[in-house]
C-alpha positions in Angstrom: -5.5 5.4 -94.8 -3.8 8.9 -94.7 -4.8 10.9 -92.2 -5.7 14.6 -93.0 -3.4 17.2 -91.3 -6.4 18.2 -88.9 -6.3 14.8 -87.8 -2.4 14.3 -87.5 -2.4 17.9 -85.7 -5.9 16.9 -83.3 -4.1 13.8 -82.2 -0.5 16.1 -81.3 -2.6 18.4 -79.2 -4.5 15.3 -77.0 -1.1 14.3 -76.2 0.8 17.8 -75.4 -2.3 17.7 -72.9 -2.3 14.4 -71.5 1.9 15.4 -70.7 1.6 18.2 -69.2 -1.6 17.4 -66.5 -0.1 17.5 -63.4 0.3 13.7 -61.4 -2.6 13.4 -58.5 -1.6 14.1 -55.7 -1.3 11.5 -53.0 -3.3 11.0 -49.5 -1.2 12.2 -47.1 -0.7 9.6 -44.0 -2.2 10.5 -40.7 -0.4 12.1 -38.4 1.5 9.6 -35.4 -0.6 11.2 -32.5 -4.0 11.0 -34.7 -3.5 7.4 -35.2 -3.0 7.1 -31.4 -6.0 8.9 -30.9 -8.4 7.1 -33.0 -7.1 3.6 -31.3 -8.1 5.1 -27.7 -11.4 6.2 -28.5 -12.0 2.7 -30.2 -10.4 1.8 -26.7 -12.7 3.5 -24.7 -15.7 2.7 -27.0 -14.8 -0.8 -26.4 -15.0 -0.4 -22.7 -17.4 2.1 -22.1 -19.8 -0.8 -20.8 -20.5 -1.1 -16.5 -19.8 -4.7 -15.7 -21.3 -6.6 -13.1 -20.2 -9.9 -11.4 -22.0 -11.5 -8.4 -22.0 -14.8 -6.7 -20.4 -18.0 -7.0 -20.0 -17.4 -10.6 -18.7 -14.0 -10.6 -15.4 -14.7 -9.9 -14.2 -16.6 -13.3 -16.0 -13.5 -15.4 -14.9 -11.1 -13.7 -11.4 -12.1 -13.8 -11.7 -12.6 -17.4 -13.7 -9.4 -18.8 -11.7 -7.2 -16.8 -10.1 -6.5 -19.6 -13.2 -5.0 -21.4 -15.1 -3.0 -18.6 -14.4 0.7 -17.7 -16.4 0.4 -14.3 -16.3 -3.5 -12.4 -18.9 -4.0 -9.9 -17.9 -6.9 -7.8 -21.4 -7.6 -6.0 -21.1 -10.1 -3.6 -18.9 -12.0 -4.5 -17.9 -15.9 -3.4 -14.4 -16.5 -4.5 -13.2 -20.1 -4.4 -10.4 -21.9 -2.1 -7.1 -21.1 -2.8 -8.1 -18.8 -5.9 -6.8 -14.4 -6.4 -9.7 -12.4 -7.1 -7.0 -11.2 -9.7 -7.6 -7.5 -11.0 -3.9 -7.1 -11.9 -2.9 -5.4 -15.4 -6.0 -3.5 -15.3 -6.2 -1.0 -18.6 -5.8 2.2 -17.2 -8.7 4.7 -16.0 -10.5 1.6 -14.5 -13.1 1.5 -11.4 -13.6 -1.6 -9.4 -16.2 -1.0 -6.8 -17.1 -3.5 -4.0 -20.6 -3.9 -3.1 -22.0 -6.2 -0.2 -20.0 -8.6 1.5 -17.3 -10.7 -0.5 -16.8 -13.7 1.0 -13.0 -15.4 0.8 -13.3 -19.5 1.0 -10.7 -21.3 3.2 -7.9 -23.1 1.9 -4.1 -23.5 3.3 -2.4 -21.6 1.1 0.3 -18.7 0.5 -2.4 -15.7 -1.0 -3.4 -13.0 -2.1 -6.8 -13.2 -1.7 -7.1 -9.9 -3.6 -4.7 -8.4 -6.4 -4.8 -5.2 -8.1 -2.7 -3.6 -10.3 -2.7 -0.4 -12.8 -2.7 3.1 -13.9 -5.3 5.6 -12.6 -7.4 2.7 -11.1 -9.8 3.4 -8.1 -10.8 0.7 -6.0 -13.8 1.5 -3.7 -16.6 0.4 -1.8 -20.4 1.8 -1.9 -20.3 5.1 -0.3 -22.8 3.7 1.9 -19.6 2.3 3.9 -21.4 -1.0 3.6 -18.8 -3.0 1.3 -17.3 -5.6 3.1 -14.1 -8.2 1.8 -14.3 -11.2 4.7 -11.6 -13.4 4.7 -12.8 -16.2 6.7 -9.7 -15.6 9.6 -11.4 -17.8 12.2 -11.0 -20.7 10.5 -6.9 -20.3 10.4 -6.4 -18.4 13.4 -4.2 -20.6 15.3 -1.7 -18.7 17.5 1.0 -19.3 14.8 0.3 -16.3 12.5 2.4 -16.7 9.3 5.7 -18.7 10.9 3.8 -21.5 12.2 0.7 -23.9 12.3 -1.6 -23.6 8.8 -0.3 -21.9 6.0 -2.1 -18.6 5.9 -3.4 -16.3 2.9 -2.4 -12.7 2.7 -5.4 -10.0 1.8 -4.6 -7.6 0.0 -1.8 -7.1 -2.5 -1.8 -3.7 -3.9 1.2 -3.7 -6.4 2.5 -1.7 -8.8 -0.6 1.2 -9.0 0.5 4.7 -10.2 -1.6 7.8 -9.5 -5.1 5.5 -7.9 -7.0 5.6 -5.0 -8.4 2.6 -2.7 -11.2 3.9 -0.5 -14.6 3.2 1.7 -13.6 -0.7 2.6 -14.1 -2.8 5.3 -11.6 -5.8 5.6 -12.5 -8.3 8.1 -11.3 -10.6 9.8 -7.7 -11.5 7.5 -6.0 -14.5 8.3 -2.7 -12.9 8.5 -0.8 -9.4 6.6 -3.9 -7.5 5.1 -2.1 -4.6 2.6 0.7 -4.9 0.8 1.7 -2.5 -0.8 5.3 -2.4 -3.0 6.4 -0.5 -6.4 3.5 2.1 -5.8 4.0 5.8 -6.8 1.1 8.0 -5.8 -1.5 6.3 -4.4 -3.7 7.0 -1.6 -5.8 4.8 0.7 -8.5 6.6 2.4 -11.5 5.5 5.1 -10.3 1.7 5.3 -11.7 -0.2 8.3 -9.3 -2.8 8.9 -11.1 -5.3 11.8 -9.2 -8.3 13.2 -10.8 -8.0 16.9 -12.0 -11.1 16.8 -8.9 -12.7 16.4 -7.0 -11.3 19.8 -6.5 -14.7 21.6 -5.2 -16.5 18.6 -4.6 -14.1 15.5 -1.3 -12.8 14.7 0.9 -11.1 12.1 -2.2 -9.4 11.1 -0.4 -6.1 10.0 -2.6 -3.1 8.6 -0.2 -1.8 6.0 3.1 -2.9 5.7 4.7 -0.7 2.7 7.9 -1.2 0.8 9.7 0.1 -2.3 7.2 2.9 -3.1 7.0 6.7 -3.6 4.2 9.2 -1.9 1.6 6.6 -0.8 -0.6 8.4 1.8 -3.4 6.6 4.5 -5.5 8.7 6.1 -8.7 8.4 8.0 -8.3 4.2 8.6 -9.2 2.4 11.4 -7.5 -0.7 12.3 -8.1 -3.4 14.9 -5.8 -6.5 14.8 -2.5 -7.7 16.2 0.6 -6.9 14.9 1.6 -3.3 13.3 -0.7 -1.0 12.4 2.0 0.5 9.6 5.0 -0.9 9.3 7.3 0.8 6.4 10.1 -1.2 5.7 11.0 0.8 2.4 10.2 4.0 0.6 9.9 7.4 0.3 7.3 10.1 0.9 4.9 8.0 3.2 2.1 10.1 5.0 0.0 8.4 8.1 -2.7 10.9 9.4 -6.1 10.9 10.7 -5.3 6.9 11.9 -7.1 5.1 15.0 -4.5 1.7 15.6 -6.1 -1.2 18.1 -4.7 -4.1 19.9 -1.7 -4.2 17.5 2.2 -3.2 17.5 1.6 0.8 16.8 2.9 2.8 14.2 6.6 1.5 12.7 9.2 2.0 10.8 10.6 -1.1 9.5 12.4 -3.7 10.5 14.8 -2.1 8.0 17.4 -3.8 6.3 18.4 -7.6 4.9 16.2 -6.4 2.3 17.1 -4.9 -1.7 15.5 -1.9 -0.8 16.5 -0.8 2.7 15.7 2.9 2.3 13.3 4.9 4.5 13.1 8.8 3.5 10.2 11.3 4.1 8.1 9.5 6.6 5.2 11.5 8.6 2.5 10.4 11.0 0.5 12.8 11.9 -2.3 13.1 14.2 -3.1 9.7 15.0 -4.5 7.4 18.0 -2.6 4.0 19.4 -4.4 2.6 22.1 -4.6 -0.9 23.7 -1.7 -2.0 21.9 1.8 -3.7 22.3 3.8 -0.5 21.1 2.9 3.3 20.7 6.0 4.5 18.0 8.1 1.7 17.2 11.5 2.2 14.5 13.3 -1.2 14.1 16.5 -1.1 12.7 18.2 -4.8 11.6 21.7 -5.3 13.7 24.5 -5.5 11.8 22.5 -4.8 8.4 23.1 -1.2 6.6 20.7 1.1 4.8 19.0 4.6 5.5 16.0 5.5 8.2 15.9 9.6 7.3 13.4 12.6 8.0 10.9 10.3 9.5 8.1 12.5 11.3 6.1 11.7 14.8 3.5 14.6 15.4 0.5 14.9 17.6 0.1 10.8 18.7 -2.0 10.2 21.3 -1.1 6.6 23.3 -2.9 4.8 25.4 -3.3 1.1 27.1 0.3 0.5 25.9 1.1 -3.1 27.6 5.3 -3.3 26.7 6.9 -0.3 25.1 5.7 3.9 24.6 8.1 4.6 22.4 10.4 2.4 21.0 13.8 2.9 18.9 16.5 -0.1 18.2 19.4 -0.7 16.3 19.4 -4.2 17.5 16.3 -5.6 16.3 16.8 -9.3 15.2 13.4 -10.5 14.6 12.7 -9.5 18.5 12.4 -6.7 20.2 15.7 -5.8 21.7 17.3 -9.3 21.6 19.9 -8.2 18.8 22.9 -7.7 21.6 24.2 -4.2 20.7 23.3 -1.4 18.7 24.8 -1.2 15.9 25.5 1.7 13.1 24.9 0.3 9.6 21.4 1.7 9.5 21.6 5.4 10.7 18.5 7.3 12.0 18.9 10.9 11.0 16.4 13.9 11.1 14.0 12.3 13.4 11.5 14.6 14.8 9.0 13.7 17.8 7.1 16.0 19.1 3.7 16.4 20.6 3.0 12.9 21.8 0.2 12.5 24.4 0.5 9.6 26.5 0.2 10.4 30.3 0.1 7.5 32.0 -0.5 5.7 28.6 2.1 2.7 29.6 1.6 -0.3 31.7 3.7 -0.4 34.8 5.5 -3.3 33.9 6.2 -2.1 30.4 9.1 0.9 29.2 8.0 4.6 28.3 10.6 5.5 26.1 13.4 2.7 25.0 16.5 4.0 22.8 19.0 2.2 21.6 21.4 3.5 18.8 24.8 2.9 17.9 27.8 4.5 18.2 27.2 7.7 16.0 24.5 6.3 14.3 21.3 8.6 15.3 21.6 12.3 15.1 20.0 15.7 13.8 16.8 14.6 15.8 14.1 17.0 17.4 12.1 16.0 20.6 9.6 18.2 22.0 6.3 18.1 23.6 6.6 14.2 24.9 4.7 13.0 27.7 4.9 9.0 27.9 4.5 8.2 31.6 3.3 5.1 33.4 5.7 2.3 32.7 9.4 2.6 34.0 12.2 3.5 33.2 14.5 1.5 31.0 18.3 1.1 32.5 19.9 0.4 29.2 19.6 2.8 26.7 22.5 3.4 24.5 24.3 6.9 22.3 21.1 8.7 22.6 20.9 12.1 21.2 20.9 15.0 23.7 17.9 16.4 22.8 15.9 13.2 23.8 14.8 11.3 26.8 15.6 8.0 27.7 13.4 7.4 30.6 
């Protein structure tokens, strides 16, 4: 059928409009960062809940869902033999908080007993100071410490935490080392009872917090009774020590530096501190024969008492013993020391050394030494290229 020119001219002008409407215009993608955002909050949704483990049977879960909890409350707690109460890779913001007394079951074997790792994690006990980590040292406690007799657990290994605090803990009785801490960049460890007492006839190698390959890592306000160092910082930079009570152990130290990858020591302060009834007051062990760096390391206002062998202590021969390396020598420089304000009148024992230095040739300078009373032991005969400004006596 022919169509009638209104028809022919109705259909041209449906067309001429269809052409010319303009093409919808797309969604626009989100943005990168909005993307990002929306997966964190489903994130933190996700983990928003408190999660409590406790028992014999908290271990496993907890170790599992840590993943998924914001806040872990580790209520006391009965970890198996030979098993880490493993809180490594923790998602980042995360608070594990101790409460009562975990309990650490024996087995001869290497350690940790405790791992933790993360960004912006806090690890704490109940503000009540009543949290309590026992690791069962009597039953390894044998003389032999970590070189000989049972094979011994290590505590505590706090490794690779950025920008977290461990705080309010009491750690009793470890069977040997209690913290490690390596790769950490700011982290602080505050009010920390470390108590080893009753393991002074046959504990050993029970260090506080021995510290390597980290950056700004402060301790203050601990207490610590075992028997080997206090703090011993083997590597890293930016360490801060204050506030510190040290008992029955080696002191405060500085390595044994060197035979290690990272044999650098570099902004090092102790401040305001108390060694008593210990081996050693200030003790910095450089390997003989090894190189690295021991720089700008800081002794001020240490008070010593009840030292048995050694007041203050510096050697470039260590070998594994005090002073049985042979001679000094210089492949480990000690540069920018400063010691000053040490208290220890008639801190030493009469048969032990108040102030023992043996450097290489060239090898310790830029030091300052003020305001140091050691007295009480004798005099050691054998000191070697000590700076002017010190004492050997």
């Amino acid at each position: 059928m022919l169509q009638t020119t209104a028809q022919i001219l109705a259909v041209l002008l449906l067309a001429a409009t269809c052409v010319a409407s303009p093409a919808p215009i797309p969604t626009a993608a989100p943005a990168a960062f909005e993307v990002e955002q929306a997966f964190q909050e489903r994130e933190i949704e996700k983990r928003a809940a408190t999660c409590t483990f406790s028992g014999s049977l908290g271990y496993s879960s907890a170790s599992k869902s840590k993943a998924s909890c914001s806040t872990i409350i580790l209520d006391a707690l009965t970890v198996p033999a030979g098993k880490t109460l493993d809180m490594t890779d923790l998602p980042d913001n995360t608070v594990v908080i101790f409460q009562g007394e975990t309990s650490f079951a024996y087995s001869e074997w290497e350690g940790p007993l405790f791992a933790v790792s993360g960004t912006n994690i806090k690890v704490a006990g109940e503000a009540s100071g009543g949290s309590i980590l026992n690791g069962n040292g009597a039953s390894y406690w044998d003389g032999g410490g970590g070189s000989s007799g049972v094979t011994k657990p290590k505590f505590f290994q706090a490794h690779d935490l950025t920008d977290s605090l461990i705080e309010t803990l009491t750690i009793l009785n470890p069977p040997v080392q209690v913290f490690s801490i390596n790769g950490a960049s700011n982290l602080e460890l505050a009010y920390i009872t470390i108590d080893a007492s009753a393991g002074d006839s046959l504990g050993k190698n029970t260090d506080g917090f021995d510290i390597g390959s980290s950056d700004t890592v402060t301790i203050e306000y601990a207490t610590v009774y075992n028997q080997d160092d206090c703090v011993a910082i083997n590597s890293g930079t930016n360490i801060i020590f204050k506030n510190g009570y040290c008992s029955g152990g080696h002191g405060l130290s500085v390595g044994s530096v060197g035979g290690r990858t990272d044999n650098t020591v570099d902004g090092v302060s102790f401040l305001t501190s108390t060694v008593t009834k210990s081996v050693n007051g200030i003790r910095i062990k450089a390997i003989e024969g090894d190189t690295g760096t021991i720089n700008n390391v800081e002794y001020d206002d240490i008070t010593l008492s009840s030292i048995s062998k050694y007041g203050i202590l510096i050697e470039q021969n260590y070998d594994g013993g005090d002073l049985d390396g042979g001679t000094a020598s210089s492949g480990i420089p000690i540069t920018d020391l400063t010691v000053k304000n040490i208290v220890g009148t008639g801190a030493v024992s009469s048969s032990g050394y108040d102030v023992v230095i043996t450097c290489g040739s060239s090898a310790c300078s830029g030091w300052t030494w003020s305001s140091v009373a050691v007295t009480g032991g004798k005099k050691y005969g054998s000191c070697t290229n000590v700076p002017s400004v010190a004492a050997c006596s």
